[in-house]
N, C-alpha and C positions, 0 to 999 in steps of 0.2 A: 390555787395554783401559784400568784404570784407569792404570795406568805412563805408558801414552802423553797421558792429560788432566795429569796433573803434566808431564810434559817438556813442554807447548805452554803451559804456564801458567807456568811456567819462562821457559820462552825469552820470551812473549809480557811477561813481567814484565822480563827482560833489554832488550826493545828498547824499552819504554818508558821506561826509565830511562837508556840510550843515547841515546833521540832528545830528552827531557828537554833532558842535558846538553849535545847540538849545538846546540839552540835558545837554551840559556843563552849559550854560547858567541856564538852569531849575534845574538844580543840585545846583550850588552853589547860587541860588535867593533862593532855600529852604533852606536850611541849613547855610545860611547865611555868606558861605564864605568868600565873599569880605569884608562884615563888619567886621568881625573879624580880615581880615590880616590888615584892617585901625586899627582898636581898638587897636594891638600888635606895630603897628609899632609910635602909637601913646605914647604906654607905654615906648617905647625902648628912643621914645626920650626924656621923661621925665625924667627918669632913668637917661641919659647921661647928663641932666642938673642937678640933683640930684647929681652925681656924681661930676660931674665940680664945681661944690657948695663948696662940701666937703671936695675936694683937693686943693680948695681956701684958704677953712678956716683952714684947717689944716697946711698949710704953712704960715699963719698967727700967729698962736700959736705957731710955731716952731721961729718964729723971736724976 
């Protein structure tokens, strides 16, 4: 009796952490999450070659 409340609390703790992460999943496939932290993380590195550019060239002009 007891054996069988652990294995349903078990499993009941398995599908709740299974259907958790299909929600995560269906949440951010709507809203587009994951494209957006690509898109952000895309800009930061542009940005930091932008930037590397410009403290090139401005030590270029400084000489």
């Amino acid at each position: 009796m007891d054996g069988d409340i652990i294995i349903f609390f078990f499993i009941g703790i398995a599908i709740t952490v299974g259907l958790f992460f299909l929600f995560r999943f269906i949440t951010c496939w709507y809203f587009k999450i994951n494209r957006r932290i690509a898109l952000l993380e895309q800009q930061n590195s542009l940005l930091s070659e932008i930037t590397y550019k410009l403290e090139k060239l401005g030590k270029k002009e400084e000489l």
